[in-house]
C-alpha positions in Angstrom: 61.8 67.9 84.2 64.7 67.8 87.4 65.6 71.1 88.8 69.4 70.8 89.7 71.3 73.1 91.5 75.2 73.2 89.5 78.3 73.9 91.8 81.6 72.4 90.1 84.9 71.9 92.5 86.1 75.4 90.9 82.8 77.7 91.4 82.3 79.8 94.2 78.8 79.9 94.1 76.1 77.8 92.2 74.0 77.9 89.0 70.3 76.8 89.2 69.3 75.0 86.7 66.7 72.5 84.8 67.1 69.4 82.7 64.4 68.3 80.2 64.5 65.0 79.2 62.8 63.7 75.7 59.4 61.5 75.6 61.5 58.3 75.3 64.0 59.0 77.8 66.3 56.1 78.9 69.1 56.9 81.5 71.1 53.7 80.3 71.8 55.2 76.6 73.3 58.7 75.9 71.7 61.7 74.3 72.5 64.9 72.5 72.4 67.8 74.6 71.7 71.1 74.3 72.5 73.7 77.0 69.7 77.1 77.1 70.6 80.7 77.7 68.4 83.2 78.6 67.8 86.4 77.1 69.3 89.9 79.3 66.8 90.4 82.2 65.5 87.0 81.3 65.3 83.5 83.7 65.3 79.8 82.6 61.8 80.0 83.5 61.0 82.1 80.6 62.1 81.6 76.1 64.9 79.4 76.5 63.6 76.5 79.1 59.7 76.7 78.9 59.3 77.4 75.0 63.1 76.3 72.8 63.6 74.3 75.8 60.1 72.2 75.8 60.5 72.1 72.6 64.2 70.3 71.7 63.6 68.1 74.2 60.2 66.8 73.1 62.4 66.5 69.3 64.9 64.0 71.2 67.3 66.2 73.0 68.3 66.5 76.9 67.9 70.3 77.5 69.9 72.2 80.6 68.3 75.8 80.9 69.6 77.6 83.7 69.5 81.2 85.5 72.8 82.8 84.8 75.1 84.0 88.0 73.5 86.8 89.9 70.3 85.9 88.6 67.1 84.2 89.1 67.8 81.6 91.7 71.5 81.3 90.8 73.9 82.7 93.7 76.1 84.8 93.3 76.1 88.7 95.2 75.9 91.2 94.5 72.5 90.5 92.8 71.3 91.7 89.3 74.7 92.0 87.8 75.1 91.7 83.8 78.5 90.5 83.3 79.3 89.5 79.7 82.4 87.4 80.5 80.3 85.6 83.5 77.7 84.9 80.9 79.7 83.2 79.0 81.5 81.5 81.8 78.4 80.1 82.6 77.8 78.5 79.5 81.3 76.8 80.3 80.1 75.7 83.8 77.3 74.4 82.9 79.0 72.3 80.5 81.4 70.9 82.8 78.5 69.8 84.6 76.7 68.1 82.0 79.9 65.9 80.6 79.9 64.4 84.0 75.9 63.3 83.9 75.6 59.2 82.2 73.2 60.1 79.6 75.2 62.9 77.9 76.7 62.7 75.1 79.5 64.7 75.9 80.6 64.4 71.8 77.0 66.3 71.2 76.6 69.3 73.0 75.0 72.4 71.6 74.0 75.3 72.9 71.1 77.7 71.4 70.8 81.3 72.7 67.7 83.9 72.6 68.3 87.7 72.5 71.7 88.5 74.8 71.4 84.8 74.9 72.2 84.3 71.6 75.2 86.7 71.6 76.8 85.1 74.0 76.1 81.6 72.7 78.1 82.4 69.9 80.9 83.9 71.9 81.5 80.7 74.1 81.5 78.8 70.8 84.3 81.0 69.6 86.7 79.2 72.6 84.1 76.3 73.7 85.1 73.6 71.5 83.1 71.3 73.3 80.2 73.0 72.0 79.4 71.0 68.4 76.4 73.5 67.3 75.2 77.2 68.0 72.2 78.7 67.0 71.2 82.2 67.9 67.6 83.0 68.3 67.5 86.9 67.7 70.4 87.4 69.0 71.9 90.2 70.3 75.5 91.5 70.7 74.7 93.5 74.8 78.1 95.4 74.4 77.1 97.2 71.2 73.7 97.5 72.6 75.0 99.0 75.9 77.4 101.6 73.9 74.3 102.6 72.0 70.8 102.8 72.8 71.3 101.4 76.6 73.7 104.3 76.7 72.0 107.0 75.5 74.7 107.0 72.9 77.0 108.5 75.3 78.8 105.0 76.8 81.5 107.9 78.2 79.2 109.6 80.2 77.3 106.9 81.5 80.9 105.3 82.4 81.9 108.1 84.2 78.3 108.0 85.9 79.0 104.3 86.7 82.2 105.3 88.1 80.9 107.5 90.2 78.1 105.3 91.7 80.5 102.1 92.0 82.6 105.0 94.5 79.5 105.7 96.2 78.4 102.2 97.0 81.9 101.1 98.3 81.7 104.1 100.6 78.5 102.7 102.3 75.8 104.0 99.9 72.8 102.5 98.5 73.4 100.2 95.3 71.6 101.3 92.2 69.3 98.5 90.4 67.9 100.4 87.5 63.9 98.8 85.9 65.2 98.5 82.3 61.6 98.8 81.3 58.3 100.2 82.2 56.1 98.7 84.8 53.5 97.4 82.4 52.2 98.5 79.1 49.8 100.9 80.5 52.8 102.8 82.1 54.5 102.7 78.3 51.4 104.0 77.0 51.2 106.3 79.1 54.7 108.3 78.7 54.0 107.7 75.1 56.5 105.4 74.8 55.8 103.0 71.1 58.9 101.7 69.9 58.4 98.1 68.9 60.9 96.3 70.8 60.4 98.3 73.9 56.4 98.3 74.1 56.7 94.4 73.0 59.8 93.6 75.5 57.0 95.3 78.3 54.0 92.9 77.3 56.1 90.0 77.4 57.9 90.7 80.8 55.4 92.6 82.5 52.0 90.5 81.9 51.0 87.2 82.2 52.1 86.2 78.6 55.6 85.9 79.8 56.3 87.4 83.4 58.1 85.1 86.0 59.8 85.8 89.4 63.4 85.3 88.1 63.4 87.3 85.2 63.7 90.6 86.7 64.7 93.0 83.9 66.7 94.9 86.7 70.3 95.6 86.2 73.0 96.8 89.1 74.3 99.9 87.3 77.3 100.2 89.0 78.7 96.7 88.3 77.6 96.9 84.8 81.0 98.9 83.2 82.9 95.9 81.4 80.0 95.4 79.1 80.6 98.6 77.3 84.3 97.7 76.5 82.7 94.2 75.2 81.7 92.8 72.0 80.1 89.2 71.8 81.5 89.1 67.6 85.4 89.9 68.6 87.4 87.6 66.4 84.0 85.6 64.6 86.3 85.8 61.2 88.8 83.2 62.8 87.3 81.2 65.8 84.1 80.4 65.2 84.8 77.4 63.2 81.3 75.2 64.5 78.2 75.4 62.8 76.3 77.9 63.4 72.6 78.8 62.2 71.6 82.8 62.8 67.6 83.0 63.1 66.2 86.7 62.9 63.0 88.4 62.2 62.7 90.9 59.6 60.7 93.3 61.5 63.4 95.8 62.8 63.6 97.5 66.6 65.9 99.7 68.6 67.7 96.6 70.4 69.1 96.1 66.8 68.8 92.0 66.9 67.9 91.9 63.1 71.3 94.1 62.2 73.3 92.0 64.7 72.5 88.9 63.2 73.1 90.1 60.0 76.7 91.2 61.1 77.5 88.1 62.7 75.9 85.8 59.8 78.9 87.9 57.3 81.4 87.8 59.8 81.4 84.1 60.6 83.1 83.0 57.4 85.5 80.6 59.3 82.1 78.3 60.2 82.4 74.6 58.7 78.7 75.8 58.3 76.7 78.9 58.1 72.9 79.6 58.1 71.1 82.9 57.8 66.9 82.3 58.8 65.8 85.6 58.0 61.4 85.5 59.2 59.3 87.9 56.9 56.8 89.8 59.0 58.4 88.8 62.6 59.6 91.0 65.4 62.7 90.0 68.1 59.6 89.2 70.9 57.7 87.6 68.6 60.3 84.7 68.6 60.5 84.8 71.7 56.9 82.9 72.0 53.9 83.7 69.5 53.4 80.2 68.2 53.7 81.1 64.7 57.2 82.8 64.6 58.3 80.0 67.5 57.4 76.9 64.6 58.7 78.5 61.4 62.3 79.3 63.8 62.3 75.6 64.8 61.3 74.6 61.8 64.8 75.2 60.4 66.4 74.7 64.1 65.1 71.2 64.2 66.8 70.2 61.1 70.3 71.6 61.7 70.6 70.5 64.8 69.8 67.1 63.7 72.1 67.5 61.4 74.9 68.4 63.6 74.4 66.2 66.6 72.6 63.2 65.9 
């Protein structure tokens, strides 16, 4: 594995990243590639470089898993900000970067996406034609989440809130990074807190099973408007012409990943090629690592991508 740090003639400010290279690895010949995002709150560190990642590369594929701008050890200030469009600029970015490397196919580029990750996989695709492939691990659409449940479903109020603070912090005052979660599953427990995606989104970034110095689960509140006017499906019915392959788990939870997937799986009817993975008995976090829900997802990722790059 290299750690690169990307900063194209056009970006202001760079994108860490890491490059995975497959067992057999030869600079001299080109590979397909497959570029990584990260879940909201998440770092390359975490699902999409040290488990999706490790695995495509070890299945013959050059990974690029990176933290996303004002993330992680990306630059970019202020820090913690959750920007939809930057997301997906990223994926862009990190793109231009990887067409310029020898041993990239630049004909074979896909990109696979966990949680938010996934959402805005699919939304680069929609105007990314480099991008060949998308799959979306339990994917997540972060505007309709952020109108919703991250809202308190009140996205008006907590606008006007957001308004107010943004005021406040260009005046001088102290910027407002909201914990999206508690500080360990004890602490859940303990303000009775049990809703499956929230007490399993807690063990996984808040113990050893998954917790890493980059992925932060913070989020600037002030900076975080746009992604209430967003929506990571706009236009699915017309642009998203790749192949795509939608992998949920079956086992519903309040950050609504099964219903998005299911949404987006309808909606992309202009795909050359569509596949819905639905996972009996498997929860959004569990495909984020538990072995067993990681190898039946891949082992219908696998395929498709082989099918669609190599």
């Amino acid at each position: 594995m290299k750690k690169v740090r990307i900063q194209n003639a056009d970006m202001a400010w760079h994108i860490a990243a890491t490059i995975q290279f497959p067992p057999d690895f030869d600079e001299g010949k080109t590979w397909p590639t497959i570029v990584s995002v990260h879940p909201f709150g998440s770092c390359k560190e975490q699902t999409s470089g040290n488990v999706y990642g490790k695995a495509l590369a070890a299945e013959g594929y050059v990974v690029i898993a990176y933290d996303a701008s004002f993330q992680g050890e990306s630059g970019g200030e202020p820090r913690c900000i959750e920007d939809p469009t930057q997301r997906v600029e990223d994926i862009s970015r990190v793109i231009d970067y990887a067409v310029t490397l020898p041993y990239v196919d630049s004909g074979r580029i896909g990109v696979l996406g966990v949680c938010g990750g996934g959402g805005y996989a699919i939304n680069a695709a929609l105007t990314e034609k480099r991008i060949r492939a998308v799959v979306s691990i339990t994917g997540v659409n972060v505007g309709r989440l952020f109108r919703e449940g991250f809202s308190g479903y009140d996205p008006i109020g907590t606008l006007s809130a957001m308004a107010a603070q943004r005021t406040a912090e260009a005046r001088g005052g102290e910027l407002q990074v909201n914990e999206l979660l508690p500080a360990s599953p004890e602490a859940a427990r303990a303000i009775g807190i049990s809703e499956r995606d929230v007490t399993e989104a807690t063990d996984y970034y808040k113990t050893p099973r998954g917790q890493q110095p980059g992925g932060a689960t913070r989020m600037l509140f002030s900076h975080a408007q746009k992604t209430l006017a967003w929506d990571a499906f706009a236009f699915t019915e017309v642009l998203l012409t790749q192949p795509v392959m939608v992998v949920v788990g079956e086992q519903p939870g309040a950050f609504g990943a099964l219903r998005d997937g299911m949404e987006v799986y309808g909606r992309a009817a202009a795909s050359k090629q569509r596949e819905l993975v639905s996972l009996p008995e498997v929860s959004h976090y569990a495909l984020y690592d538990r072995p067993d829900a990681v190898r039946k997802a891949l082992a219908r990722v696998v395929p498709f991508l082989a099918a669609q790059l190599t």
